[in-house]
C-alpha positions in Angstrom: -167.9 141.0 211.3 -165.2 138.1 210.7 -164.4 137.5 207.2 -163.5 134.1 208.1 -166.5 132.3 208.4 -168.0 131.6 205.1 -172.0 132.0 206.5 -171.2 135.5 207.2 -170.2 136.3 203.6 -172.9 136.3 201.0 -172.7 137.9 196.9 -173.9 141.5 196.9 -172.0 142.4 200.5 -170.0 145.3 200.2 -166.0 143.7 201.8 -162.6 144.9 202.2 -160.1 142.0 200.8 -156.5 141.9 200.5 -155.5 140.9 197.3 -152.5 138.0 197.3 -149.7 140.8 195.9 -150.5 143.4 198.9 -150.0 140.0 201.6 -147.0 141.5 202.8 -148.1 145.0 203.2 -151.5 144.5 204.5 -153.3 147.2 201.8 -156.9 146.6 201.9 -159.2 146.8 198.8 -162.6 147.4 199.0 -165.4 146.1 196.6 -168.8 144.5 196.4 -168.3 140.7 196.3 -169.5 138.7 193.1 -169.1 135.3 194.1 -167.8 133.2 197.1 -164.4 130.8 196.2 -164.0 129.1 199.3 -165.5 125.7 199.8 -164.9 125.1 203.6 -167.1 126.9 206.0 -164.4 128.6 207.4 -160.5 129.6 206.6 -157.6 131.0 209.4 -156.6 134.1 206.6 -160.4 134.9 205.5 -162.8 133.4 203.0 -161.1 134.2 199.4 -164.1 135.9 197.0 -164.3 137.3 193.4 -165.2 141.3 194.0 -167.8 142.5 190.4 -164.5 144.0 189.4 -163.2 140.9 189.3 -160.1 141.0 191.9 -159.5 138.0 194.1 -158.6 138.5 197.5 -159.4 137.4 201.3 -161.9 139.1 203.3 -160.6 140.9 206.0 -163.3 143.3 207.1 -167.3 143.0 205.8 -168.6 146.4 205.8 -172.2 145.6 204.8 -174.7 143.3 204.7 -176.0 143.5 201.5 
């Protein structure tokens, strides 16, 4: 599903995001998301989230949906 519309992201989803360091290289992290960050409904590089660990990233690839 697209990570970069905001109504297809919700807290508890389990995402992949990549963090801002790993931009360049593309590495994917993957985490349960915690809270939304992104105010507009939708965002060309992905909707950035807080994951419960607490890492801030872009989604890239929602693996679940809840």
């Amino acid at each position: 599903m697209d990570g970069r519309t905001r109504a297809n992201i919700a807290p508890g989803m389990e995402v992949r995001i990549v963090l801002k360091r790993d931009q360049r290289t593309g590495k994917l992290t993957q985490g349960v998301v915690k809270e939304i960050l992104t105010n507009s409904p939708t965002h060309p590089h992905g909707i950035k989230v807080r994951l419960q660990d607490g890492q801030v990233g872009r989604v890239k690839e929602i693996l679940s949906k809840t």
